[in-house]
C-alpha positions in Angstrom: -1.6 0.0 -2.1 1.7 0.2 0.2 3.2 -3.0 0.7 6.8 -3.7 2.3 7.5 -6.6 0.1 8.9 -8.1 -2.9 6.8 -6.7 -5.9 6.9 -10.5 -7.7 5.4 -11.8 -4.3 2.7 -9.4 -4.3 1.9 -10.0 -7.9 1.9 -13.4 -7.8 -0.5 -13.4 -4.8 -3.0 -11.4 -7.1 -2.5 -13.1 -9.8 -2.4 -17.0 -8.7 -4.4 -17.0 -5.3 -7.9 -18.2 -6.0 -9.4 -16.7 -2.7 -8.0 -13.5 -3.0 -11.1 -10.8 -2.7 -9.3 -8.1 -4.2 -7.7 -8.3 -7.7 -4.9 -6.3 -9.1 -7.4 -3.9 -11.6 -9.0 -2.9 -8.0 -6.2 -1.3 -7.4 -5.3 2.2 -8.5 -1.5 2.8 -7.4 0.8 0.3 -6.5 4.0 0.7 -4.3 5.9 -1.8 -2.9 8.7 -2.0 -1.7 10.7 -2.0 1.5 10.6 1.9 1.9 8.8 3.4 5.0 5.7 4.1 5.0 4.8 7.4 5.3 7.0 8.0 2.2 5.4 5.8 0.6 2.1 7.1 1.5 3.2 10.8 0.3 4.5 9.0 -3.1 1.3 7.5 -4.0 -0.7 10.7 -2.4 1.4 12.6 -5.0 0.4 10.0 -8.3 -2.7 9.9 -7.5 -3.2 13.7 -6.8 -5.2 13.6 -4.4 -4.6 14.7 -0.5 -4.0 13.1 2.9 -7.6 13.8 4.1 -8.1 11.0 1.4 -6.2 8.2 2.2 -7.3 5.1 4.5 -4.7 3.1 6.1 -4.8 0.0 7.4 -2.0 -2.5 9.2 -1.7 -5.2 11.4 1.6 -3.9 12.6 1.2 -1.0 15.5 4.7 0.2 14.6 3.8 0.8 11.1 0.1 2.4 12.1 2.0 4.8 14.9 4.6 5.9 12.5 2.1 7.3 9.5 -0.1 8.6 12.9 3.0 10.8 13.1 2.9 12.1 9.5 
């Protein structure tokens, strides 16, 4: 997961928001922080060993989806 946020926020939305579908065992690599994305992307491609070709991402900001289209 590749959040630009405040770790403690994200955490706390996990772990205290009833309605949340996903919970924090669903996911398998957590990075947030305000970095860019692609690098973030290529951090948690490295952890979790796996490649590119493998990796779905999804945003609600076209900025952030045409700067990892650029990777």
């Amino acid at each position: 997961m590749s959040s630009r946020n405040d770790l403690s926020d994200v955490m706390t939305m996990f772990r205290e928001h009833n309605e949340m579908v996903l919970k924090e065992e669903h996911i398998s690599c957590f990075q947030v922080n305000w970095e860019n994305k692609p690098d973030i992307i290529k951090r948690i491609v490295e952890i979790l060993n796996i490649g590119l070709d493998s990796m779905v991402f999804v945003d609600d900001s076209p900025v952030e989806v045409e700067s990892v289209k650029c990777m």
